[in-house]
C-alpha positions, 0 to 999 in steps of 0.5 A: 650116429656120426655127427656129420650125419645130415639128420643130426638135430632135426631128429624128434625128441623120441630118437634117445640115441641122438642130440636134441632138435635145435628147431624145438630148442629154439621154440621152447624159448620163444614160449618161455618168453612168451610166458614172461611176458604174459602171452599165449603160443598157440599152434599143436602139441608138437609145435608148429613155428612160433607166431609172429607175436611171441618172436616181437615180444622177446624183441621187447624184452631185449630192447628193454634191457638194452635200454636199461643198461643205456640208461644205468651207463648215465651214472657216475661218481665224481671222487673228492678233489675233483670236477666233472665237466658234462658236455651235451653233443660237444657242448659244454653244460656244467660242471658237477661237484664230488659226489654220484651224478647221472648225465644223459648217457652216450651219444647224447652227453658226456663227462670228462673228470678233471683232478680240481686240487692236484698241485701239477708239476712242469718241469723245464731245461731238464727231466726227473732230475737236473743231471737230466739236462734238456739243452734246448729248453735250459740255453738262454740269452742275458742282457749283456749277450752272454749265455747261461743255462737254466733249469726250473720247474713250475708248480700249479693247480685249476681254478676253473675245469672248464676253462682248463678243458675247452678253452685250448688245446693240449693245456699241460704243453701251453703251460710248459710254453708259456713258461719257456717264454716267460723266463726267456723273457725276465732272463733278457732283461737281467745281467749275467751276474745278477742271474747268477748269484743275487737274483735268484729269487727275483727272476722265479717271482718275475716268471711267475707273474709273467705266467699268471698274466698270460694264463689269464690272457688265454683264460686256460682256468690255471693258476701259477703257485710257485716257480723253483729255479733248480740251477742256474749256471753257464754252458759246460762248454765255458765252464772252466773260463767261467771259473777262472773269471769267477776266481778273479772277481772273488780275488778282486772283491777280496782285495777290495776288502782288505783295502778298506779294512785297512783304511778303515784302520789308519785314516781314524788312527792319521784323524786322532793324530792330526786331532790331538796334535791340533789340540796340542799345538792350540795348548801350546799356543795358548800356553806361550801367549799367556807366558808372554802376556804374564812376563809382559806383566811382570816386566812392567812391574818390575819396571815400576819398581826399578824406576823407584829403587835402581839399585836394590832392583838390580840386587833383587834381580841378580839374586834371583837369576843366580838362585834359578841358575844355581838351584839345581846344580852342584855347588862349586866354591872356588877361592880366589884370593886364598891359596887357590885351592879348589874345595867342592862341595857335593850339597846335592847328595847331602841334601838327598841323603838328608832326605833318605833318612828323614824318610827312613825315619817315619816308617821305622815305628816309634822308640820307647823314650830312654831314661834320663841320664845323671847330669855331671857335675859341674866343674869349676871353670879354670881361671881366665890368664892373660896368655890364654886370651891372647891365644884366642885372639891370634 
């Protein structure tokens, strides 16, 4: 039989050569469920229409099922680390701790899970990496109007899921915001060189404060754990001025440098010198005061015993000038009322000579004494002549 036959299926069950009726198949189910749910089907054998109790009772069931699996979607499990905040028609309810939960199921409540411990990342003037340059977020203006790039990046994490869930919008983009402003902010107050080279750590503390404060004035439930400045720089456009002025300060703070190194060398030196010629100058000071007073004072007594004895005074006197003028040089005798011939002698070098060898003797090592030796006999002295007595005289 074609299957575009109008007959096909509502054929009886004694035609071998056809499908099944889709009338009896549909009755035979209707009295399944009427037995699983304890009823009874009534009408002949052949099976008139199902009853209008068992059609409600397979309603039943598929109602009960539907409500069961409503009432299972009410479950959940919140994973370790994280919140679930449960909302009822919108409100907020409570927030569950980590753990299986139940909630009133769709539409009645439902739960949006929040990740509690994540460290968030918010990264400003760039994206995944600094060559990644985001000019319009990284431009800002110093106190002292010049113009230097910035790129940070914010690091935080919830304090509060419910908070951080109904009370703004789009929180992760406030926290981008607000950290755009609050670096804005710190970098107007700051030169261009302190942003640049030594305070560094002082702006990311600043922007964090900055962040905090104004997190908690919009009670978004976020708290700022650290703020990483990741460059901090001029505009490409001026960054070969920039590196000709940056030389020159260098050059500058170099020559500073050796400026004072050097005077840190000459003025202690100039201080000794000037010292110890003070200190010279006062001894030399002292040294002729005490000359003269000491002079003063000899003169005196020298006076005393001029006025005693004139005359061996002034031989004294002449004696010892003569002896401090002649001490030290060489000695010249010159005999006027002789023949006039000049005889010199070197005292000088006898006396150095003398000296030498009384020097020369102490360091040789001591002689073994030598035996005495015989004395001569006397001989007997010649006779005394007149002759002889008048050449001795002549």
């Amino acid at each position: 039989m074609s299957l575009n036959d109008p007959q096909w299926g509502k054929r009886g069950n004694n035609n071998s050569g056809g499908p099944p009726d889709l009338d009896e198949i549909w009755r035979n189910v209707n009295r399944r469920m009427g037995d699983l749910l304890g009823r009874r089907n009534g009408g002949d054998g052949g099976g008139g229409p199902p009853r209008r109790g068992l059609a409600i009772g397979g309603a039943g069931l598929v109602v009960a099922l539907v409500l069961l699996v409503w009432f299972a979607s009410g479950f959940y499990i919140v994973d370790e680390g994280r919140r679930g905040v449960v909302t009822r028609f919108g409100k907020y309810t409570e927030t569950t701790q980590p753990g299986p939960r139940w909630h009133l199921p769709f539409p009645l409540e439902a739960v949006d899970i929040v990740d509690f411990k994540q460290v968030r990342t918010v990264e400003i003037g760039y994206r995944n990496s600094p060559a990644n340059r985001n000019a319009k977020e990284a431009t800002m203006l110093t106190e002292d109007e010049n113009i230097i790039d910035i790129q940070f990046a914010v690091q935080y994490d919830l304090v509060s899921a419910e908070a951080f869930v109904f009370n703004n919008r789009k929180p992760e983009e406030m926290v981008k915001f607000v950290a755009e402003s609050a670096i804005r902010e710190v970098v107007g107050r700051a030169k261009m060189d302190f942003a640049l080279y030594e305070g560094r750590e002082q702006i990311a503390t600043q922007t964090r404060e900055q962040m905090q404060k104004l997190m908690d004035l919009y009670r978004t439930g976020v708290n700022v754990q650290k703020v990483t400045l990741q460059s901090v720089q001029p505009p490409e456009k001026v960054q070969a001025a920039f590196d000709d002025a940056v030389k020159a300060q260098q050059d500058r703070v170099r020559l500073v440098n050796e400026g004072q190194a050097y005077a840190n060398d000459v003025v202690p030196r100039a201080r000794g010198l000037a010292s110890r010629l003070l200190e010279e100058a006062n001894g030399y000071n002292t040294e002729v005061t005490q000359r003269a007073e000491g002079d003063a004072s000899r003169f005196r007594s020298v006076l005393t015993e001029y006025a005693k004895a004139p005359g061996v005074t002034r031989d004294r006197l002449y004696l010892d000038m003569m002896q401090s003028v002649l001490g030290n040089t060489s000695k010249v005798i010159v005999d006027q009322k002789g023949s006039g011939n000049l005889l010199y002698m070197p005292l000088d070098k006898l006396m150095q000579q003398g000296a030498a060898a009384v020097a020369q003797d102490a360091q040789q090592p001591p002689r073994a004494a030598a035996p005495p030796t015989p004395e001569p006999p006397p001989q007997a002295e010649p006779p005394r002549t007149r002759d002889g007595l008048r050449s001795r005289e002549r």
